[in-house]
C-alpha positions, 0 to 999 in steps of 0.5 A: 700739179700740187700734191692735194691735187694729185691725191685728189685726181688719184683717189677719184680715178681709183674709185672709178677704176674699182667699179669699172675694172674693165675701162681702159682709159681709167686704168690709164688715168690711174697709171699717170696719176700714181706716176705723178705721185711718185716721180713729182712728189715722192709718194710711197706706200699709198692706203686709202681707209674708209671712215665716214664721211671721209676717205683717208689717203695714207702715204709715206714722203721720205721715210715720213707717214701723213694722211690725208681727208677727202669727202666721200662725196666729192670723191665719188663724184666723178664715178657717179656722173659717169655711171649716170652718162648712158654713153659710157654704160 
């Protein structure tokens, strides 16, 4: 998985983990992506700000500071079509 991917996955998941904090497999999920970041790319010091329309990741490669933008909507995507999934709720 290409590091754009994995931050993606990561960020989306963290959001459903923030208005789900009792849903163990998100918790999971999160887990395996943060995991991902770290062995596969080296990510350090994650951050996420907020800044409309965008979240931005913030992160350390190798002593090396980046960031970067996701939509808010692509990003809360994925908790808005499980929260509206009745099986889940």
């Amino acid at each position: 998985m290409n590091l754009e991917d994995a931050l993606y996955n990561w960020l989306s998941i963290k959001k459903v983990v923030e208005g789900r904090p009792d849903d163990q497999a998100a918790k999971d999920t999160y887990e395996f992506f943060g995991e991902i970041l770290g062995e596969d790319h080296h990510v350090k010091n994650l951050e996420v700000l907020e800044e409309e329309p965008f979240y931005i990741v913030v992160y350390t490669i190798d002593e090396e500071w980046l960031t970067k933008k996701f939509p808010m909507e692509l990003i809360d995507a994925l908790f808005d079509s499980i929260q509206a999934e009745p099986k889940y709720n």
